[in-house]
N, CA, C and O atoms as a GROMACS GRO file, in nm:
protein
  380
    1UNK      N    1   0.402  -1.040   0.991
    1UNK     CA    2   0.368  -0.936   0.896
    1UNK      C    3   0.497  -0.876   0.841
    1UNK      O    4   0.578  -0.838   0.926
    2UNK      N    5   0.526  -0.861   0.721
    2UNK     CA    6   0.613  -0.800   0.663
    2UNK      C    7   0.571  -0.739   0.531
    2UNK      O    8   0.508  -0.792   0.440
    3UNK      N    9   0.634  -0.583   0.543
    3UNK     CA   10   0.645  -0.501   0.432
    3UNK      C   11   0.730  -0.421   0.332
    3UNK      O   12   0.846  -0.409   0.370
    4UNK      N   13   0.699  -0.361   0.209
    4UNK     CA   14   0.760  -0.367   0.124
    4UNK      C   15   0.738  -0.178   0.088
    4UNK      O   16   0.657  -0.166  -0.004
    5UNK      N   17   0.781  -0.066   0.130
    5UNK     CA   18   0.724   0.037   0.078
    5UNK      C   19   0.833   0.086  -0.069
    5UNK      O   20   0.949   0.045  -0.065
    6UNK      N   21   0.794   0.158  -0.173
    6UNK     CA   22   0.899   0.208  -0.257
    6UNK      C   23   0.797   0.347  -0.307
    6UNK      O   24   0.676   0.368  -0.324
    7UNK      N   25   0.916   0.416  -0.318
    7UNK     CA   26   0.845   0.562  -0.382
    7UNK      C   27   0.904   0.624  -0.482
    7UNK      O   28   1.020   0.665  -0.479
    8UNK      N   29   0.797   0.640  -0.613
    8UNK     CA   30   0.871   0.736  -0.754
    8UNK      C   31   0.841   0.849  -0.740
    8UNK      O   32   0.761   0.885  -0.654
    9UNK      N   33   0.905   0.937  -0.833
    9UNK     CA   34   0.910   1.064  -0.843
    9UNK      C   35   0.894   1.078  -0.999
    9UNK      O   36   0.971   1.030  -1.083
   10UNK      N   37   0.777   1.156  -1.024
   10UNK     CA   38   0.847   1.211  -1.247
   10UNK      C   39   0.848   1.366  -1.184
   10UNK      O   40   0.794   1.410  -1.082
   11UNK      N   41   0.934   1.435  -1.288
   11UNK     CA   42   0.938   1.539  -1.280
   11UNK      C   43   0.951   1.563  -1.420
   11UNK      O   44   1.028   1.510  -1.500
   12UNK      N   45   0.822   1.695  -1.446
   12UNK     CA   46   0.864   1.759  -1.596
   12UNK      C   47   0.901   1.912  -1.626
   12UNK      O   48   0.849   2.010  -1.573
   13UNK      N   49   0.943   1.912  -1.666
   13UNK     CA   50   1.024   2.058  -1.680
   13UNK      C   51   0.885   2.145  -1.778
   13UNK      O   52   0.832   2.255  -1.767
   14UNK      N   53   0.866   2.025  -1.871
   14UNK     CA   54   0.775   2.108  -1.959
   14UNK      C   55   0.637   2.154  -1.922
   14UNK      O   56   0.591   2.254  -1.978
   15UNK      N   57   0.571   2.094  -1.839
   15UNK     CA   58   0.454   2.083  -1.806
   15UNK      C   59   0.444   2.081  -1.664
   15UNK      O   60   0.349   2.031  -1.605
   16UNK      N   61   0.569   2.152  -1.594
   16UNK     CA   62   0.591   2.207  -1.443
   16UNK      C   63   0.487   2.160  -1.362
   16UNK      O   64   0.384   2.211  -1.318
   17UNK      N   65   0.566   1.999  -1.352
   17UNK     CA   66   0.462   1.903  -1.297
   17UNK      C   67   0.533   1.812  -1.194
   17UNK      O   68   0.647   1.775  -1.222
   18UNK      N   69   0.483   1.776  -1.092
   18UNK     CA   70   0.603   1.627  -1.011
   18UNK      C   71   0.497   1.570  -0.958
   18UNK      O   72   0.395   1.623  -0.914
   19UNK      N   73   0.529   1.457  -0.964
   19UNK     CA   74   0.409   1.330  -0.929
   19UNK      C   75   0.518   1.266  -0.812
   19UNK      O   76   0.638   1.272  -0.837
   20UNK      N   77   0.478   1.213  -0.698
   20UNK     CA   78   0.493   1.137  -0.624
   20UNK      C   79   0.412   0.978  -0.553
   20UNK      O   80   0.344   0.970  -0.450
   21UNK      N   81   0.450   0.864  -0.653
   21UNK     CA   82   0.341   0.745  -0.605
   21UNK      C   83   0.441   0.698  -0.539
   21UNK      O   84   0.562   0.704  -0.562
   22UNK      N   85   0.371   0.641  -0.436
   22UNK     CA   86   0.379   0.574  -0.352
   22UNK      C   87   0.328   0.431  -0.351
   22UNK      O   88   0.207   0.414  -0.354
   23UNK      N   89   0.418   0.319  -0.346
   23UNK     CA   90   0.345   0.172  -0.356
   23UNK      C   91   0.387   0.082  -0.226
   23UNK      O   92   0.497   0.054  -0.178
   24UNK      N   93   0.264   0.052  -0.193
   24UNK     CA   94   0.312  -0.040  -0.070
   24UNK      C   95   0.271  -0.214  -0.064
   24UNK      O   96   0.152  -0.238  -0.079
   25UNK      N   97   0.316  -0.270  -0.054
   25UNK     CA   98   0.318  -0.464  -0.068
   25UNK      C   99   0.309  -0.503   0.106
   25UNK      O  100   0.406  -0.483   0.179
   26UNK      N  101   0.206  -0.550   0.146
   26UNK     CA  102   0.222  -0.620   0.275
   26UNK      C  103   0.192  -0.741   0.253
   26UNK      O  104   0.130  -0.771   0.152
   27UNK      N  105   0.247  -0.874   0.384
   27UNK     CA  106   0.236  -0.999   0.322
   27UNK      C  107   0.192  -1.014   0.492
   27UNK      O  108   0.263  -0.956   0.574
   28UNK      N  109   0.086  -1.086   0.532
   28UNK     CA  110  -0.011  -1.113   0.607
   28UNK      C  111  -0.014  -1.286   0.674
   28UNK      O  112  -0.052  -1.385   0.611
   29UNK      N  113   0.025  -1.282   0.782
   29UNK     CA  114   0.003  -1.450   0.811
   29UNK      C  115  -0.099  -1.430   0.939
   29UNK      O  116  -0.131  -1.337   1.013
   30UNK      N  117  -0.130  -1.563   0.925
   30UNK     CA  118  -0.274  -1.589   1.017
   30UNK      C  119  -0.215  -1.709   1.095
   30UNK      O  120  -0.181  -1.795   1.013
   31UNK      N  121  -0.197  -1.736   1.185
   31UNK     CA  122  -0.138  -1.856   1.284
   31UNK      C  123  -0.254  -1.876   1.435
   31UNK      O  124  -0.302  -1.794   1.514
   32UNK      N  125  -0.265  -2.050   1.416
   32UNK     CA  126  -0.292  -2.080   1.521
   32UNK      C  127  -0.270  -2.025   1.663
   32UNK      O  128  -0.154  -2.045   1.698
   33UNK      N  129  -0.342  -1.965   1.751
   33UNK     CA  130  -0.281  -1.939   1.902
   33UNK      C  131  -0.178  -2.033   1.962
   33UNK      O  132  -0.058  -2.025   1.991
   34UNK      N  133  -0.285  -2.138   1.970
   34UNK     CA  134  -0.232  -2.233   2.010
   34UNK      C  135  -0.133  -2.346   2.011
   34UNK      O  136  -0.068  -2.380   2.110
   35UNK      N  137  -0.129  -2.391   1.911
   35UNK     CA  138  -0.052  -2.416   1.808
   35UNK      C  139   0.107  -2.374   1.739
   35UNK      O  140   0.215  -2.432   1.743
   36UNK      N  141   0.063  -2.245   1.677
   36UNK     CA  142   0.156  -2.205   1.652
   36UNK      C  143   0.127  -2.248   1.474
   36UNK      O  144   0.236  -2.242   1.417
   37UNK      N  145   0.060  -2.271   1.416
   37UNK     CA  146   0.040  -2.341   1.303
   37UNK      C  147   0.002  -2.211   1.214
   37UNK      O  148  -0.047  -2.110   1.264
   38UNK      N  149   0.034  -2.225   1.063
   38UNK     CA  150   0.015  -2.150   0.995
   38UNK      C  151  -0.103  -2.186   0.946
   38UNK      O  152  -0.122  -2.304   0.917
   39UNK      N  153  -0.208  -2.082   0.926
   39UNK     CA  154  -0.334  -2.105   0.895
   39UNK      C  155  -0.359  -2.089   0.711
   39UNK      O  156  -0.383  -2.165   0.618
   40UNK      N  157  -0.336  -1.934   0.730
   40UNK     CA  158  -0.335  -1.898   0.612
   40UNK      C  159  -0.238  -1.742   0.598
   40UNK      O  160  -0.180  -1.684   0.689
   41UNK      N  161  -0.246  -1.708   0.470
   41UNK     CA  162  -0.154  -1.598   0.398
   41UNK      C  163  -0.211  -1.522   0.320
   41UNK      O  164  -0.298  -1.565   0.244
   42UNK      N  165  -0.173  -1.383   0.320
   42UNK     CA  166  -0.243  -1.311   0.170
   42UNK      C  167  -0.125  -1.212   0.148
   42UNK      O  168  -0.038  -1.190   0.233
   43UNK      N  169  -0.130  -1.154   0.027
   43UNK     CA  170  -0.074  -1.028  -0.018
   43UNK      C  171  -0.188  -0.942  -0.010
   43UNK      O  172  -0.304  -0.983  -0.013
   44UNK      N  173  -0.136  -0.761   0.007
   44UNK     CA  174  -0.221  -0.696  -0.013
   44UNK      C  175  -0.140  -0.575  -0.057
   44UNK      O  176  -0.032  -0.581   0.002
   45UNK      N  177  -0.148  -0.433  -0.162
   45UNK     CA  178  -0.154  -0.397  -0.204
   45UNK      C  179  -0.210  -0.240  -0.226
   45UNK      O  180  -0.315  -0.218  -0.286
   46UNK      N  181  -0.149  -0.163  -0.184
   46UNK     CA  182  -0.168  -0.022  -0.233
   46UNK      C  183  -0.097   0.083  -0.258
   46UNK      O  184   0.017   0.108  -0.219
   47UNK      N  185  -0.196   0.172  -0.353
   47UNK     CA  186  -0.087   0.259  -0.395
   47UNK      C  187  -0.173   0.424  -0.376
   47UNK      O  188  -0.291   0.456  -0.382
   48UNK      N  189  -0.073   0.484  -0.358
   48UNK     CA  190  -0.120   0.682  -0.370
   48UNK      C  191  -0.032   0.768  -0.478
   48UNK      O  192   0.081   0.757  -0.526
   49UNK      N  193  -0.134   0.856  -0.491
   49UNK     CA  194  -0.048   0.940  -0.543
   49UNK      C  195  -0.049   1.104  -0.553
   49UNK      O  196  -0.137   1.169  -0.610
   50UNK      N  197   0.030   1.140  -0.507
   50UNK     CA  198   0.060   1.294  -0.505
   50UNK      C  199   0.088   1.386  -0.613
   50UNK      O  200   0.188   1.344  -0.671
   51UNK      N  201   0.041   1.502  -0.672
   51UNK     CA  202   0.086   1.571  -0.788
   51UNK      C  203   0.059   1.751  -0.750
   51UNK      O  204  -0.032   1.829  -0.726
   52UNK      N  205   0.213   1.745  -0.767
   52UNK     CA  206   0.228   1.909  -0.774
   52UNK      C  207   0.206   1.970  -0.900
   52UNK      O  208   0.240   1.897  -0.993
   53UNK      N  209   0.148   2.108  -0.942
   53UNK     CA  210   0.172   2.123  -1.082
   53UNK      C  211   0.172   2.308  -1.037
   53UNK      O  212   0.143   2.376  -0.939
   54UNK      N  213   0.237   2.336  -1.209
   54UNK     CA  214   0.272   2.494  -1.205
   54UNK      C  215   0.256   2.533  -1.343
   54UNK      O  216   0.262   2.479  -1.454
   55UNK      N  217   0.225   2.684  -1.277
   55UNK     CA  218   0.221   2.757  -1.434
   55UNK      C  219   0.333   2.834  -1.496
   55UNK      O  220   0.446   2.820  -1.449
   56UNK      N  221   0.312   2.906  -1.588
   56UNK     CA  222   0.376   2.993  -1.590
   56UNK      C  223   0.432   3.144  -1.530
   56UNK      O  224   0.522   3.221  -1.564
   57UNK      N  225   0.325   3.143  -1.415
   57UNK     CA  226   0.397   3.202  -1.287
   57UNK      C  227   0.374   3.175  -1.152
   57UNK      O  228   0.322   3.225  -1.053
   58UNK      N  229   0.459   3.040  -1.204
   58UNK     CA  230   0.489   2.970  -1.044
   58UNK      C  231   0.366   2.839  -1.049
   58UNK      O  232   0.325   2.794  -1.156
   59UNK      N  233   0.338   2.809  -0.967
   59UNK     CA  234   0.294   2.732  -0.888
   59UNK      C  235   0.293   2.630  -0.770
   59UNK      O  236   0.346   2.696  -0.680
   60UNK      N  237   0.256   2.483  -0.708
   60UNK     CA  238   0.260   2.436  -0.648
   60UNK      C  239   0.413   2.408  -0.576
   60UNK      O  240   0.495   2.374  -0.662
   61UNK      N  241   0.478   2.414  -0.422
   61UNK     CA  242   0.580   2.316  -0.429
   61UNK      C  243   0.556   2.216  -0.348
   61UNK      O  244   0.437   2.191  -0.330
   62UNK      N  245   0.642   2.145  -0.288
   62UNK     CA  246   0.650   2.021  -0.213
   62UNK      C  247   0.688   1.894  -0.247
   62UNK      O  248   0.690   1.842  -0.359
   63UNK      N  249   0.727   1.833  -0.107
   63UNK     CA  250   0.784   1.686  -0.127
   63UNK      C  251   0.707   1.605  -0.060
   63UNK      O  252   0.615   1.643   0.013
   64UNK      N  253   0.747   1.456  -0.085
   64UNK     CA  254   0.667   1.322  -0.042
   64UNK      C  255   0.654   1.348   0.075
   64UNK      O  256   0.739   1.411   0.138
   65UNK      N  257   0.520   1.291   0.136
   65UNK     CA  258   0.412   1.343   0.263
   65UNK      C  259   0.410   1.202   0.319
   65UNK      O  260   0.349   1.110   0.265
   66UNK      N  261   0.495   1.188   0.456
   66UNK     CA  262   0.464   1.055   0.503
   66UNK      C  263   0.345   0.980   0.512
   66UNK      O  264   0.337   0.857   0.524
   67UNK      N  265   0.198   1.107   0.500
   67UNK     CA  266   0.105   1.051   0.508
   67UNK      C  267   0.021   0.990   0.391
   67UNK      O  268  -0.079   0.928   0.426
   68UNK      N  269   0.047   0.999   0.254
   68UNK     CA  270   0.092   0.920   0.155
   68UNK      C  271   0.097   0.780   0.199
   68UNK      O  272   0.014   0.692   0.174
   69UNK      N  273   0.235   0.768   0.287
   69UNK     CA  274   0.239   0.646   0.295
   69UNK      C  275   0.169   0.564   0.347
   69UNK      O  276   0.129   0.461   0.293
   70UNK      N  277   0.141   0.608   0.482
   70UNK     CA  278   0.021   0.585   0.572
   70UNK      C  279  -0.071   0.523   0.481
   70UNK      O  280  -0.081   0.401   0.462
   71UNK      N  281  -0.159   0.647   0.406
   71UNK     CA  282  -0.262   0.578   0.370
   71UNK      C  283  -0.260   0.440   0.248
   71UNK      O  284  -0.350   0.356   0.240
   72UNK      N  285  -0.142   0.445   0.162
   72UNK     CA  286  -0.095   0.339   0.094
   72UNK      C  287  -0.100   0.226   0.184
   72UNK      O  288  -0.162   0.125   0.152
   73UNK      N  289  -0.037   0.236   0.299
   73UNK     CA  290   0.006   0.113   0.366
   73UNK      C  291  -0.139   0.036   0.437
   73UNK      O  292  -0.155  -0.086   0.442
   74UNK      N  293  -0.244   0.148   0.493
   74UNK     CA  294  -0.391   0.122   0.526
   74UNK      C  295  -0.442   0.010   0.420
   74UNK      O  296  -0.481  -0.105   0.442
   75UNK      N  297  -0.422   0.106   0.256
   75UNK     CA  298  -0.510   0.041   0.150
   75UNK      C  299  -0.433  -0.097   0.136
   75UNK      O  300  -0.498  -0.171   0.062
   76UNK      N  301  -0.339  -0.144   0.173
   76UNK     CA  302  -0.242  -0.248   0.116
   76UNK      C  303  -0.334  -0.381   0.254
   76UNK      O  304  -0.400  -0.483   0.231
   77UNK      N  305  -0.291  -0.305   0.413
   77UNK     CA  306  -0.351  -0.426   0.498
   77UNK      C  307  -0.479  -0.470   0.423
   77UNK      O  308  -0.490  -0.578   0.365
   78UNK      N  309  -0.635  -0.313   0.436
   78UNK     CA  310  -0.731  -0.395   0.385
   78UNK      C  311  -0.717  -0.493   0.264
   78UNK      O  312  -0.796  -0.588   0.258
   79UNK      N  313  -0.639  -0.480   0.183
   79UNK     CA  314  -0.692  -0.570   0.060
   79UNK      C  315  -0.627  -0.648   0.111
   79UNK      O  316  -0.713  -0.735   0.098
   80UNK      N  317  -0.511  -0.724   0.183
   80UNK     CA  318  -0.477  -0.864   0.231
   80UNK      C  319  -0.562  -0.920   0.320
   80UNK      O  320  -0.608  -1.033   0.310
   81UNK      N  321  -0.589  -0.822   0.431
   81UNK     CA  322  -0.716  -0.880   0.522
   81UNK      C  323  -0.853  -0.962   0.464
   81UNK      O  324  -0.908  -1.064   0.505
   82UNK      N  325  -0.887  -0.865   0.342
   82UNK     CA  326  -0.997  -0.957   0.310
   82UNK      C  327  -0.951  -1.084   0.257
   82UNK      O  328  -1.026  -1.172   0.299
   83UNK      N  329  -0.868  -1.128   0.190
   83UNK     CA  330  -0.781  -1.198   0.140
   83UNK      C  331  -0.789  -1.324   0.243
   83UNK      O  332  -0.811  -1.444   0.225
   84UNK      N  333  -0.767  -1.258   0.340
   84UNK     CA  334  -0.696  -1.373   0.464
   84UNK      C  335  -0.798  -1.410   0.518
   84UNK      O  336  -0.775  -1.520   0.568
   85UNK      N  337  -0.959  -1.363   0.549
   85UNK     CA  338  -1.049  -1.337   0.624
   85UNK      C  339  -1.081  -1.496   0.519
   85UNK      O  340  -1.087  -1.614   0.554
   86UNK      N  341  -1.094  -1.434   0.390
   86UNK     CA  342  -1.173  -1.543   0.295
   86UNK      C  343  -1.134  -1.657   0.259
   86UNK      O  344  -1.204  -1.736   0.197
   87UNK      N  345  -0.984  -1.682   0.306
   87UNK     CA  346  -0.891  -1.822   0.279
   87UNK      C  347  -0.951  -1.866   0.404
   87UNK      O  348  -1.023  -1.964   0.390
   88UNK      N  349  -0.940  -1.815   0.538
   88UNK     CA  350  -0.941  -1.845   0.624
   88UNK      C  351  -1.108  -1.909   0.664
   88UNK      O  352  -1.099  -2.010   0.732
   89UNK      N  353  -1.238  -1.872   0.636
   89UNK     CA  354  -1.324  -1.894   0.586
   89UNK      C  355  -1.344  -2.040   0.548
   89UNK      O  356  -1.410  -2.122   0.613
   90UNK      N  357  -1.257  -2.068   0.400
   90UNK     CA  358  -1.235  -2.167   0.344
   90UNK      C  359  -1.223  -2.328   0.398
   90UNK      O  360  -1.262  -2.444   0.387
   91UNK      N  361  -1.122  -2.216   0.475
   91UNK     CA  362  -1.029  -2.399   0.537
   91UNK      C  363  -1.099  -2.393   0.682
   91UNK      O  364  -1.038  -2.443   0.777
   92UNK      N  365  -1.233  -2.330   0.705
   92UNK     CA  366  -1.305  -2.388   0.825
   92UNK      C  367  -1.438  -2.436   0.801
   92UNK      O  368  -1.510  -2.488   0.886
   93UNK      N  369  -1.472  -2.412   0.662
   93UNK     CA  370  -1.565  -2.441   0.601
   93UNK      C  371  -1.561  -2.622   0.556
   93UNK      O  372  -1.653  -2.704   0.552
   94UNK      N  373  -1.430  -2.634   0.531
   94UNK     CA  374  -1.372  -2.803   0.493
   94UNK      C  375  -1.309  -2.842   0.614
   94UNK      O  376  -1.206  -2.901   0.580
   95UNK      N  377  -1.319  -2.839   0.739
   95UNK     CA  378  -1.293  -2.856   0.881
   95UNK      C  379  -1.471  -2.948   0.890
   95UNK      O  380  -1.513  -2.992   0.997
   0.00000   0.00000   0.00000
């Protein structure tokens, strides 16, 4: 299993606003026990996003929330899992 996290920031002065997304890329292998054989692979994929906003007197503050990432990184396994579940499926179906 290997992953990929990266995080933006906008910030507007005019519209006293900051967005924080968060994108996360995991890449998923499925291997024989026994073996040792590569079965199958998926990518999976997610993203969050955080938004502070303010008025004209004052509003919201704060910075990127590890748990952001967390849940990016959750949404990223499921969508490879199914991915892998359904390749995997495949090539036991033509077995």
């Amino acid at each position: 299993t290997q992953y990929n996290v990266s995080v933006k920031s906008e910030v507007s002065a005019f519209s006293k606003r900051k967005v924080y997304t968060t994108q996360v890329r995991v890449d998923l292998v499925l291997q024989d026990s026994a073996t040792g054989e590569y079965l199958a692979a998926a990518v999976g994929k997610g993203e969050k996003t955080q938004e502070f906003k303010g008025g004209m007197s004052g509003g919201e503050t704060g910075s990127w929330d590890p748990a952001t990432g967390d849940a990016a990184l959750d949404e990223a396994i499921k969508d490879a899992l199914k991915t892998l579940v359904r390749l995997y499926k495949d090539i036991e179906q033509e077995s």
